[in-house]
N, C-alpha and C positions, 0 to 999 in steps of 0.2 A: 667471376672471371677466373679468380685461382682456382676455384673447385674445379671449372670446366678443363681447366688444363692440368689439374692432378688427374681427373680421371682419363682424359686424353692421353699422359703419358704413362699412366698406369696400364689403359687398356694396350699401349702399344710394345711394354715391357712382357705385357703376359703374352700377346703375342706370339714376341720372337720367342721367348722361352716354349712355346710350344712347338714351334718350330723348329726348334734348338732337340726340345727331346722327342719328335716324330724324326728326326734327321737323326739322331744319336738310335733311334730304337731301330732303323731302317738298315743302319751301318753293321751295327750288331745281328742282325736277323740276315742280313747278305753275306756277312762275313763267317757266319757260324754255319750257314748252310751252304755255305761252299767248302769248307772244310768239311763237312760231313754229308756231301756228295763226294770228293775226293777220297775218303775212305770207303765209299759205298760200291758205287762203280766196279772197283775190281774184281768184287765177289759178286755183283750183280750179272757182269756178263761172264765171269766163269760161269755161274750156274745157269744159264741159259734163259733164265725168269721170262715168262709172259710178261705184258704190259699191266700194270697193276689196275688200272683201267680201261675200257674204252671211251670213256667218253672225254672227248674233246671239243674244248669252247669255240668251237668256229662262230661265224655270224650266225649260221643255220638254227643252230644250238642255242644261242641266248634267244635269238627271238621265241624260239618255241618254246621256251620258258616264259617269256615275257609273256607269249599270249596265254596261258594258263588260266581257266576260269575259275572263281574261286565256287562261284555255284555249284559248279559242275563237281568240283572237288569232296564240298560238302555231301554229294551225294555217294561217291564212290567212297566216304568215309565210313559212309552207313553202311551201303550194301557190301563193301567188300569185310565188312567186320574190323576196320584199322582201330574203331574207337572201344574195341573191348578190351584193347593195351592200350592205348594211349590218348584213349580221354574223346568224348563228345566234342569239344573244340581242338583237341590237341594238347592239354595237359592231363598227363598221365596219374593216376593213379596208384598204379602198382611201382612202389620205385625202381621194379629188376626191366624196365622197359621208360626208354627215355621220352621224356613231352617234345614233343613238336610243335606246338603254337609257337608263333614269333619267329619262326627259324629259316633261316634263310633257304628261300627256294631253290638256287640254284646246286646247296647243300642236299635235298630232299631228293631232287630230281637225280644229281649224280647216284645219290646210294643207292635210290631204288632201281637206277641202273644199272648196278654195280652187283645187288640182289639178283638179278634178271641173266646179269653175263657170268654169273658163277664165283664173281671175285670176293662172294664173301660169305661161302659156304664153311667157314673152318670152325664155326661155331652150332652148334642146334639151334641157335635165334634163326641165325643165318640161314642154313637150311629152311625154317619154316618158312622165313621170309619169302626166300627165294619160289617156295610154293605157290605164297599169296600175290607173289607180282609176274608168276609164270606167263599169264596171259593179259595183263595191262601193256598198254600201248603207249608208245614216248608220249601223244597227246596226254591219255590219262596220268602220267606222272607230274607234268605239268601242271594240269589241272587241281590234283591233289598237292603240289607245291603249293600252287596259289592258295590256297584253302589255308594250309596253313601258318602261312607265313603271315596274311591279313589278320592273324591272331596276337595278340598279345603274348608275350613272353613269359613263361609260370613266375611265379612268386619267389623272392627272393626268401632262402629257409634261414633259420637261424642255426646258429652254429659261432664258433668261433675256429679260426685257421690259426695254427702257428706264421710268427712272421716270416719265414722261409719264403710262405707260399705267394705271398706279395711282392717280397723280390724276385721270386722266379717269371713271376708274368708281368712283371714291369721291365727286370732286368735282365733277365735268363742269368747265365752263370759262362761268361765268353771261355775261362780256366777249359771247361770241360764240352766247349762248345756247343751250348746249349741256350736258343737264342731265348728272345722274350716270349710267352707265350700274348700280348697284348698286339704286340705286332702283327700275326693271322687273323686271333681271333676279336682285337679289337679292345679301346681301352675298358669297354663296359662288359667287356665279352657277350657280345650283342654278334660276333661274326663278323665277314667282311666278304665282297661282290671275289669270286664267282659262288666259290663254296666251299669257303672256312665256314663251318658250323659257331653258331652261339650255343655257348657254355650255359649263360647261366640261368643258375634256377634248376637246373637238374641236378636228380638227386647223389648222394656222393657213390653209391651203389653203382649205379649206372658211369660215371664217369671213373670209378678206382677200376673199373672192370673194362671202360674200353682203352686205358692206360694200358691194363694187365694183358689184355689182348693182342694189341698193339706191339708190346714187348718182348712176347713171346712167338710172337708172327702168327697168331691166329686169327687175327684182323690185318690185308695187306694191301689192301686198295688207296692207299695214301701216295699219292703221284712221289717219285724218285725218294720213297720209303723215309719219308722225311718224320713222319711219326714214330714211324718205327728205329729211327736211330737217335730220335731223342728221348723217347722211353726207357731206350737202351742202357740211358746217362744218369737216369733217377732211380734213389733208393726206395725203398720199399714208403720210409716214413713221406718220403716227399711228394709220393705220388697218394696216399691217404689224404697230405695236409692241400695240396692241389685242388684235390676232389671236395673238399670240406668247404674251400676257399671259394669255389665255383658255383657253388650249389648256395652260397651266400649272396651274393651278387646281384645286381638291379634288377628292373620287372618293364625296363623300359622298351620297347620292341624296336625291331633293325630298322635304320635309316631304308627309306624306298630305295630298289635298283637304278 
């Protein structure tokens, strides 16, 4: 009877402390990214900016993702050539090109929409990309979402991260208002519903580089430039030990939508 009631109020101590720090991560990631929409803003509508996307999550839009076949997917992996960068299932081989198994669909679907509207030519990936999805159809991005999201997540690499890089995605850094990065992309960096991308398991290559992109505005398709003005806020070593720390990270794949 006392064990039943240690673990009873153990389990109800752990709990709220998760609750406690989901509510504390939530507070910090709303409070930092209003402060840096507040800076953004000004110079966003001075320069006149396009909309960094088009795609918007109406009901239209989740469902067509949701119906995404993954069969189907599987086929347009083949034929369109997706798996001579990024792997027969989705985990890639070559590190200068990121795996896609496990990754959230809604994530997959936006970029290759994203490829398609122009919003992410400022690179030559980009560019070719933009070639390879000239003539896919919102159905077929779906379908190749689903494909490979029904995949497991690549392999956690080994590595070790400076401890930096543990506080910044647990805690951001609120000084320089720089939220958590667990908060988006989730505490196992597994992503989060609609399309926060999952981190982990990619290689640090691929992730110091779409940091560096990011930073530089060569990558700008991130709704009210929210990557791009936290990029803005890390040093050169923070965004190496980031990429190190991510690319170390679990193999476990996203919760279903």
């Amino acid at each position: 009877m006392a064990i039943r009631c240690c673990n009873s109020l153990f389990l109800t101590h752990r709990r709220q402390f998760r609750s406690g720090l989901e509510s504390d991560m939530k507070h910090t990631l709303f409070t930092a990214l209003a402060a840096l929409l507040v800076t953004a803003f000004p110079a966003m509508a001075q320069q006149g900016q396009a909309p960094s996307t088009n795609v918007a999550w109406t009901i239209d839009t989740l469902n067509l993702v949701r119906s995404g076949n993954a069969e189907e997917g599987a086929r347009l992996n083949s034929d369109l050539a997706c798996a001579s960068c990024h792997g027969d299932s989705g985990q890639s081989s070559n590190d200068a090109w990121p795996s896609l198994s496990g990754q959230r669909p809604g994530y997959i679907f936006k970029v290759l929409k994203d490829y398609q509207d122009g919003k992410l030519s400022g690179t030559s990936r980009g560019q070719l990309m933009a070639y390879v999805v000239e003539e896919m159809t919102d159905q077929n991005m779906a379908d190749l979402a689903a494909f490979f999201a029904a995949n497991a997540l690549p392999p956690a690499r080994e590595g070790t991260a400076p401890d930096m890089a543990e506080g910044l995605d647990l805690l951001g850094d609120p000084k320089r208002l720089i939220p958590p990065c667990s908060a988006c992309h989730g505490t196992r960096a597994q992503g989060d519903f609609p399309d926060y991308p999952a981190l982990a398991g990619q290689s640090p290559e691929f992730l110091a580089r779409a940091l560096e992109d990011f930073r530089t505005g060569r990558r700008s398709n991130d709704v009210y430039s929210r990557m791009r003005l936290i990029s803005a806020r890390l040093t050169d070593e923070e965004i190496a030990a980031l990429a190190t720390y991510f690319s170390t990270r679990g193999t476990t794949a996203p919760d279903g939508e």
